[in-house]
N, C-alpha and C positions, 0 to 999 in steps of 0.2 A: 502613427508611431507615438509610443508612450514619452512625456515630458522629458526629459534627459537632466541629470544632475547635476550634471557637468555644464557650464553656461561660459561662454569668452566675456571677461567682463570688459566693457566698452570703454572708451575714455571720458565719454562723458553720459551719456543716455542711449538705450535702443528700446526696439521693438520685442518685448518675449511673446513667441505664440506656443500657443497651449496646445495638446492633441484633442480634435473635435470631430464628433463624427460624422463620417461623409457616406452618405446614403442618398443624397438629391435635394438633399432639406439641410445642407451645413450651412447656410448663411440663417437658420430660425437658430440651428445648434448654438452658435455662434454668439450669437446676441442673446436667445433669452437660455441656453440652456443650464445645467448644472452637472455635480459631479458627485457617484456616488461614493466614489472611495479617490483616495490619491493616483491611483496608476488607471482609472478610469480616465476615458475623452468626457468632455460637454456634449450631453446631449438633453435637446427638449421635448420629453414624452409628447407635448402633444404639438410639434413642426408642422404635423401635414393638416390638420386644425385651423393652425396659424396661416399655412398656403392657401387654403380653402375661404378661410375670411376677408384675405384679401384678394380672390376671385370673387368674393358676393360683393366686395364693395366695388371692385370695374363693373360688376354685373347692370349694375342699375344706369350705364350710358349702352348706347347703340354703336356711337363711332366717337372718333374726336372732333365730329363735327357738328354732333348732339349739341343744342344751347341749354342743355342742365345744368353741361358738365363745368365747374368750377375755375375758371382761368388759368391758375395757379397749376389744377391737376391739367389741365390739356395742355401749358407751356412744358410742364416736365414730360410728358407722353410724346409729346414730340421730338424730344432728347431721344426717348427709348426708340422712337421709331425710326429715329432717323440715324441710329446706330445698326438698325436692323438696314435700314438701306445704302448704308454706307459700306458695310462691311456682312452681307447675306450670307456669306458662308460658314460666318458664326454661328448661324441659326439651325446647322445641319445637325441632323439628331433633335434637334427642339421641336421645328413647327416645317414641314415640307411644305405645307400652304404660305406660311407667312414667308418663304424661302422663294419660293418659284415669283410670288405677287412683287418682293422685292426686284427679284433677276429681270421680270417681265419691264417693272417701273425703270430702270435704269436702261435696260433695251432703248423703250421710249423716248427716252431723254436722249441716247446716241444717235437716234435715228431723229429727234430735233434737231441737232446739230447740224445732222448731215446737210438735213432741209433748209435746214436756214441759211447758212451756206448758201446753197441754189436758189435762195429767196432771195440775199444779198444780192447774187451774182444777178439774176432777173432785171431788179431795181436800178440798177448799175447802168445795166443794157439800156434800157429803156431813157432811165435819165440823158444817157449822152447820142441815144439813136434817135428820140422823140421829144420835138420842141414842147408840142404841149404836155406832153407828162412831164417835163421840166419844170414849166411854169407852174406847177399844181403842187409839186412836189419841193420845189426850192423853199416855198414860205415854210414847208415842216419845217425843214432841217434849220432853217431863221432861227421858227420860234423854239426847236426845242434845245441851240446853242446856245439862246439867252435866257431861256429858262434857265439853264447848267449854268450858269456865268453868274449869275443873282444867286443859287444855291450854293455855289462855292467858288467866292468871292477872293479866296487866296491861290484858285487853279483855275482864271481864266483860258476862253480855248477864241482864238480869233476866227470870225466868220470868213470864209473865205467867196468871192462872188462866183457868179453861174460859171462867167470865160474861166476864171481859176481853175474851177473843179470839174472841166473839160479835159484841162492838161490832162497830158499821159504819165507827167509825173505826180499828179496829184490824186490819181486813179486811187490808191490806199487810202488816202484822208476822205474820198467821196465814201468809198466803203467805211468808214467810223464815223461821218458826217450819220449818215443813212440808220445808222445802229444806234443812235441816240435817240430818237424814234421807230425804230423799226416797225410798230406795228402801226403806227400809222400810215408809215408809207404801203404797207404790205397791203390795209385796208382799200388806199388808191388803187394799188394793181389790181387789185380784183374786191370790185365793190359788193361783190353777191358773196363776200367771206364776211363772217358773221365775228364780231370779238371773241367769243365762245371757243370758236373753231379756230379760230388765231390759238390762241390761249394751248386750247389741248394738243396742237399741230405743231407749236415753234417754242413756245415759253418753257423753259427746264422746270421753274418754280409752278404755275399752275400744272403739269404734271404732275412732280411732287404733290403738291398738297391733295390731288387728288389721290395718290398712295396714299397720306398721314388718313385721308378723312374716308376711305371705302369702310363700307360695315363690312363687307366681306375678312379685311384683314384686321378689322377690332374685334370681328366671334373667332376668328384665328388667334388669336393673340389671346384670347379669354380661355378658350380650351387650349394651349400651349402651357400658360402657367399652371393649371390644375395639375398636374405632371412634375414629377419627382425631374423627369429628364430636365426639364425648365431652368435653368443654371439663373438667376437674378444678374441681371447687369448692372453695372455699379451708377450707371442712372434711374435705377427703379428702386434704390436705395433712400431716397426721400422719400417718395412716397411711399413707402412701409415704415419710415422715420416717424411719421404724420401719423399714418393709421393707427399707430401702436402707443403714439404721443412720448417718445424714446429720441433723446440725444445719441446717434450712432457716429463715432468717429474710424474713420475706415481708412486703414494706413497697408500699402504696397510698397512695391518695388516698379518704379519706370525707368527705363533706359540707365540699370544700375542705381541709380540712385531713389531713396526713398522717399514716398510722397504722402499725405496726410490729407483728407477729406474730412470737413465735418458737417454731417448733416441734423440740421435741429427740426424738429416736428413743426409744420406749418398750419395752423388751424383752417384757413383759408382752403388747402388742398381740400379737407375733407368738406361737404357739404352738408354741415350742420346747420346752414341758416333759417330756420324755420319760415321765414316771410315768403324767402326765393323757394322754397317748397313747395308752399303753399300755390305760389304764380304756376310751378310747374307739373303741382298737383300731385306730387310723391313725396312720400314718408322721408323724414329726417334721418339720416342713417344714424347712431348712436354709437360711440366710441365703445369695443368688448374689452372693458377693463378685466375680467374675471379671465379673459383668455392671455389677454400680453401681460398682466401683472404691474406692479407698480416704478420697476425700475426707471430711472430718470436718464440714467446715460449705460452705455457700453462702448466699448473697443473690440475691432475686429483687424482681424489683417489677411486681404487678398493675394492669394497666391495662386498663378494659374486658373483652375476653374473648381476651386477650394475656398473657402472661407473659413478662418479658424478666431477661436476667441484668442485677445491677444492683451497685453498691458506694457503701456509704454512707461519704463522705468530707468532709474538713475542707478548709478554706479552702484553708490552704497545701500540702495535698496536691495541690488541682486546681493551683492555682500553680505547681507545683513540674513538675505532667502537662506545663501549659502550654507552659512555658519548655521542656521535651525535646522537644514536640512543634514550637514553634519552632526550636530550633536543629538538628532533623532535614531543618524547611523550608530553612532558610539552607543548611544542608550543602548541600541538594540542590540549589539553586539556583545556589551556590559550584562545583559540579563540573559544573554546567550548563556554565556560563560557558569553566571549564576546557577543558571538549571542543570548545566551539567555537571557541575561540581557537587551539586544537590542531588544530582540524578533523579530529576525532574523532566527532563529535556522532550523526552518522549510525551507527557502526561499533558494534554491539554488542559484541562480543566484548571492544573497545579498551575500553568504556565498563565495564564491571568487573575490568578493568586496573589502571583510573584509579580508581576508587572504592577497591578495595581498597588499593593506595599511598597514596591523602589520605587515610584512615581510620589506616592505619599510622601516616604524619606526625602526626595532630592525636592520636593519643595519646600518640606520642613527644615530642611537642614542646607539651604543654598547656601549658604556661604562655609559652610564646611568642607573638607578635602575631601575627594570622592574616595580615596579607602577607605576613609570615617565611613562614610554613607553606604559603603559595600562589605564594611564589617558588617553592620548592625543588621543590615538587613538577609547577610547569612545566618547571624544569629536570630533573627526573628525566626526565619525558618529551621535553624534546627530547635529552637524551642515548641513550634510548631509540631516539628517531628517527634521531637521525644516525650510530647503529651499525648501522640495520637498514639507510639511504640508503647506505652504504656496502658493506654486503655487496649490496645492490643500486642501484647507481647508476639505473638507468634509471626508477625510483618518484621524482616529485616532491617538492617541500617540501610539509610539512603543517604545519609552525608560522611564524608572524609574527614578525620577528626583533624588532618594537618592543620592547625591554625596560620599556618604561615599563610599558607593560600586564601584566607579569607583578604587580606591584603595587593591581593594578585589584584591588576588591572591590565587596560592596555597601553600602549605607549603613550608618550608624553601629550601628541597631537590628537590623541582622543579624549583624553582627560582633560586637556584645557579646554575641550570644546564643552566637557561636561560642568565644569566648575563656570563658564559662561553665565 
């Protein structure tokens, strides 16, 4: 939708979003694009250039488990990914592989639960059925209440003894006793289980990381963004910050109310350190200034699954847009009149003639009344006229000789916008 003239002015400041075009590539539009004419969106001829550069710069890690990869970029990658596993159905239309590897990964994790649960409950049994799994087991739960009791030192938890945590009413504190170390007790009940297998069988989090760090789901993720479908999520917004070496401040709307993001380019992300190259035996990636261009900051503002260029502005700014953007109407309205009255109206060529001449007059003459300025420049043109009827007589009149009407304007509320 084209800018709209018409703007609610605010009480104090808001958000203007600009029309930007939305092809797959509006978050490149957005920030680096531009505009050919006034009723044109932001767009940046070369967006999908821009998306493509920064699939060569993830190109050069394997996963985010790669040790190339720069700290900095694999703590943000983990935001991304872990919005991809938080909420997988975002990804529909994006990446069906990075969709299902998501759905599968949190399977996993429901189904630790389950188990663990029954691993609890095992532990349990065994604790109050078998003296010597007691004895084996009570020193865990010892040490790892006073381990918790030295860490946090303002939430002590009191050890409770063996006859204690026999009671039947103490049976729930044995289960929280138990899950303080869990995996070591887990390791007691069954000595031939490896930490490894702990880990991938009951741990939510080594799971996970084993989603964040599969290569399978980082060559998914590399062919996902190469793709117009690929919507940027506003975690992957730094890291194009970085790449592009661009301040992006990125202002929405959450739960009704407006929110403001600012992301500034981190050098760290990208992996220019020649040394650490060197250790890891690949080329220095080199920042494509010639593709992002020199811009220093932008504003943008998400809406939905839209990115649009945006400026966040004060009252009397829009005021101020206003008023130009009125007195551009009036102008044009003023040489409307002009051409007709000249019966010009039709004649293109005549029509930036005349524009060019009133634009001269109203800056030579600003602080003069615009009937002044709209005499002289009827009279320009019919002096114009009756040099050119002269060298050609046989061409008719094209202006009205009523001088009244050189006078003519429009209402009050366009002329002051013109005398402005």
């Amino acid at each position: 939708m084209a800018e709209s003239r018409k703007r609610k002015l605010p009480t104090n400041s808001q958000v203007v979003k600009y029309n930007t075009t939305g092809d797959g590539n509006c978050f490149f539009h957005a920030v680096f694009g531009e505009k050919k004419g006034n009723s044109d969106p932001y767009r940046a001829e070369r967006a999908q250039d821009m998306r493509m550069e920064w699939h060569k710069f993830l190109s050069q890690f394997t996963s985010l488990d790669d040790v190339s990869m720069p700290d900095p970029l694999r703590a943000q990658l983990e935001k991304v990914f872990d919005a991809f596993f938080n909420t997988p159905r975002d990804l529909t239309g994006k990446s069906k592989k990075m969709k299902g590897l998501a759905e599968q990964t949190n399977k996993k994790i429901e189904e630790a639960d389950s188990k663990t649960q029954e691993l609890k409950e095992e532990i349990v049994k065994n604790f109050r059925d078998d003296g010597d799994f007691r004895k084996v087991i009570y020193p865990v739960i010892e040490r790892a209440i006073n381990e918790r009791n030295i860490d946090s030192p303002r939430d002590q938890k009191t050890l409770l003894s063996v006859e204690n945590l026999l009671k039947e009413e103490n049976k729930e504190r044995l289960y929280d006793d138990i899950t303080e170390d869990l995996e070591s007790c887990a390791l007691i009940l069954n000595p031939n289980f490896s930490e490894k297998e702990y880990g991938n069988t009951y741990d939510p989090k080594v799971i996970k990381d084993s989603f964040f760090n599969d290569e399978v789901l980082y060559r998914a993720y590399l062919e996902a963004i190469e793709s117009k479908s690929y919507f940027p999520f506003i975690e992957e917004v730094q890291i194009l910050a970085s790449l592009a070496n661009i301040e992006i401040n990125v202002h929405c709307e959450v739960s009704g109310r407006e929110k403001q993001q600012k992301f500034e380019p981190d050098p760290q992300m990208i992996n220019n350190d020649d040394q650490l190259n060197q250790v890891f035996n690949r080329e220095s990636y080199k920042l494509n200034d010639e593709l992002w261009g020199s811009k220093e900051r932008e504003t943008i503002y998400l809406g939905g699954n839209h990115y649009s260029r945006a400026e966040f502005v004060t009252q009397e700014l829009i005021r101020q847009q206003q008023e130009q953007e009125d007195f551009l109407l009036a102008k044009k309205l003023q040489l409307d009149e002009i051409l007709e009255y000249c019966n010009l109206s039709k004649d293109i060529s005549e029509r930036a003639e005349v524009k060019k001449g009133f634009d001269k007059l109203l800056a030579e003459n600003a602080d003069e009344k615009i009937g002044d300025v709209v005499g002289q420049c009827v009279s320009d043109i019919k002096q114009r006229i009756e040099r050119s009827e002269k060298q050609n007589p046989s061409s008719s009149p094209r202006c009205s000789m009523e001088e009244s009407r050189t006078e003519k304007t429009f209402h009050q509320q366009q002329i002051s916008q013109l005398e402005v």
